[in-house]
C-alpha positions, 0 to 999 in steps of 0.5 A: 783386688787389681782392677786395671793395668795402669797406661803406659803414659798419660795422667790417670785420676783416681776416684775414691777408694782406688789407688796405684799400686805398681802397674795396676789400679787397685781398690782400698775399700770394700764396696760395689765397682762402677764404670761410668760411660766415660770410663771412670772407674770408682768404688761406691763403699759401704761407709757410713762416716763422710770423709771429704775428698777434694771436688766433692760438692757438700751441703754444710750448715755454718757453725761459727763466724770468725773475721776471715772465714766461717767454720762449717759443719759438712759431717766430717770428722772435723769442721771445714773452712769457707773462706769469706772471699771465696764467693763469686764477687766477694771483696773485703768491703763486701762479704756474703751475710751468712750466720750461724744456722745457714746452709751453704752448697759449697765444693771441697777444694783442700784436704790434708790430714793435718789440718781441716777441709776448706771449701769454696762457693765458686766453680773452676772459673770464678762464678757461683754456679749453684754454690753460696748460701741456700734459702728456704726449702727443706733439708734431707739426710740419706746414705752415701751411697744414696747421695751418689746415685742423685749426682750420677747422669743421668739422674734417677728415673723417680727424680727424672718422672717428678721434673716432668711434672713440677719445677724443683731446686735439688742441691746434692752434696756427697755428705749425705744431705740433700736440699729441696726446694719446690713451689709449694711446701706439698711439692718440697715434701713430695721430692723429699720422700721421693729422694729418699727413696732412690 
């Protein structure tokens, strides 16, 4: 379906599921159409299989350790890549320790057909910004369509009522998987159901 007539100057970027096709913005997937307030334009699908788009933030859990990288499972069809020295103050004398079974928020920065995704735990200007390994806390797996609205702003009313209340780490990732961290197990358990619920 046409959505909007491309501008006759200036760079537009797309979102997932959308795409140029002669002088309109079209969809490629089926799906519910959204607007945000700043006008961005994107197609929340009804997929069910994650596939990484650069700039998605995911939550993966390290699934091997070679010399240079670690091999990270993100739910994709194919494993990602994190190199070591893609952390905030990472040099080869002094590399992040993370083992096979950790969890890292990571943010996908290249994805190509022919080889696997590759992930970074720095922002655009070279700091962690929430990104690295995640310790403690409690792992949850919800739609992709779920996971989304936890990422819009402002965020779901449920989650919104429960920081009024008590203090709790929320790291989202677009793959589907959400880590929770609260000041007692209770509390952890307490966002979790509420999470899964939005």
């Amino acid at each position: 379906d046409k959505i909007q007539q491309l501008p006759k100057e200036g760079i537009v970027k797309l979102s997932q599921g959308l795409v140029a096709q002669g002088e309109y913005i079209t969809s490629n997937v089926g799906g519910v159409l959204r607007q945000s307030k700043r006008g961005t334009f994107s197609v929340e699908g009804i997929r069910k299989r994650y596939l990484p788009t650069v700039n998605d933030l995911v939550l993966g859990t390290i699934i091997d350790r070679h010399s240079e990288n670690f091999v990270v499972d993100i739910g994709s069809p194919f494993p990602a890549i994190l190199p070591q020295l893609s952390f905030e103050g990472a040099t080869r004398r002094n590399r992040p320790n993370l083992v096979v079974g950790d969890l890292v928020y990571a943010r996908v920065v290249s994805v190509n057909k022919d080889t696997d995704p590759v992930l970074t735990c720095v922002d655009a200007a070279g700091r962690a910004s929430g990104f690295g390994g995640l310790k403690g806390g409690l792992t949850v797996t919800c739609s992709l369509n779920q996971a989304a609205r936890l990422l819009r702003q402002p965020p779901p009313s449920a989650v919104e009522n429960l920081a009024v209340n008590m203090q709790f780490e929320l790291a989202v990732g677009m793959n589907g998987k959400v880590w929770v961290k609260a000041a007692t197990a209770a509390e952890t358990v307490l966002v979790a159901n509420a999470v899964q619920e939005v």
